[in-house]
N, C-alpha and C positions, 0 to 999 in steps of 0.2 A: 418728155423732152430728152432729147439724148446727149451725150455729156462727149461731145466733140471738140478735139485735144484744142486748145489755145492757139489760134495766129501767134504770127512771129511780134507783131509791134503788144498785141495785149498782155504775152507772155512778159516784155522788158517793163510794160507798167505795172504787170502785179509783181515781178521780183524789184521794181525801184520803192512801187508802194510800200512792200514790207520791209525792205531796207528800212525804209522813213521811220515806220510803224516801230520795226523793234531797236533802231539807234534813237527815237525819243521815246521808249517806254525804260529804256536803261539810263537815259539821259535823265528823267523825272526823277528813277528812284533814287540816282547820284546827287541830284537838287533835295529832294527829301529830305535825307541823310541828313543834309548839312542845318536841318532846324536844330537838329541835337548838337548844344556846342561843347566842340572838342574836349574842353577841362570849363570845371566850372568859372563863371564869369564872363566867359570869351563871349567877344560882342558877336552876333550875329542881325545882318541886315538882310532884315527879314520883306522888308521891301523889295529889295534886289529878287532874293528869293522868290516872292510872291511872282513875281516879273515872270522868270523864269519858268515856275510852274505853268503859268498860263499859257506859255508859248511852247511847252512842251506838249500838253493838254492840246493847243488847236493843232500842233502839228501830227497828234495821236489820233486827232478826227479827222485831220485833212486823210490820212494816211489811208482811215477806214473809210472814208468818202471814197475815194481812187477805189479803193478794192469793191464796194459793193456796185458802182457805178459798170467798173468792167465786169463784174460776173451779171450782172443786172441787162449790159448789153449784149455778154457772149449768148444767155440764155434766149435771149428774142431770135438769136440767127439761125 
């Protein structure tokens, strides 16, 4: 298969894809972080937290969905 340069519309979905991709893979590890509390004792709601995690998780596979979906269709063209 030959590796012929990207259309213009799949071009802006795989640079929005990894937008997504890398503003919630630095999103996650800013929610991480914050299991560790600041000074000992400090409450941390970890529910909240959990929230957060997961929603940065789906938006780390939506991300990688887009991406595999457009190289997955560039390659059949």
């Amino acid at each position: 298969a030959s590796s012929a340069p990207l259309q213009k519309p799949a071009l802006e979905t795989v640079r929005s894809s990894l937008r997504l991709l890398n503003a919630s893979a630095y999103r996650l590890q800013s929610e991480c972080r914050k299991t560790v509390p600041p000074e000992p004792g400090a409450a941390v709601d970890y529910q909240l937290l959990t929230q957060q995690v997961i929603q940065c998780a789906y938006d780390i596979a939506k991300a990688a969905k887009q991406l595999v979906t457009i190289t997955t269709r560039e390659k059949k063209q």
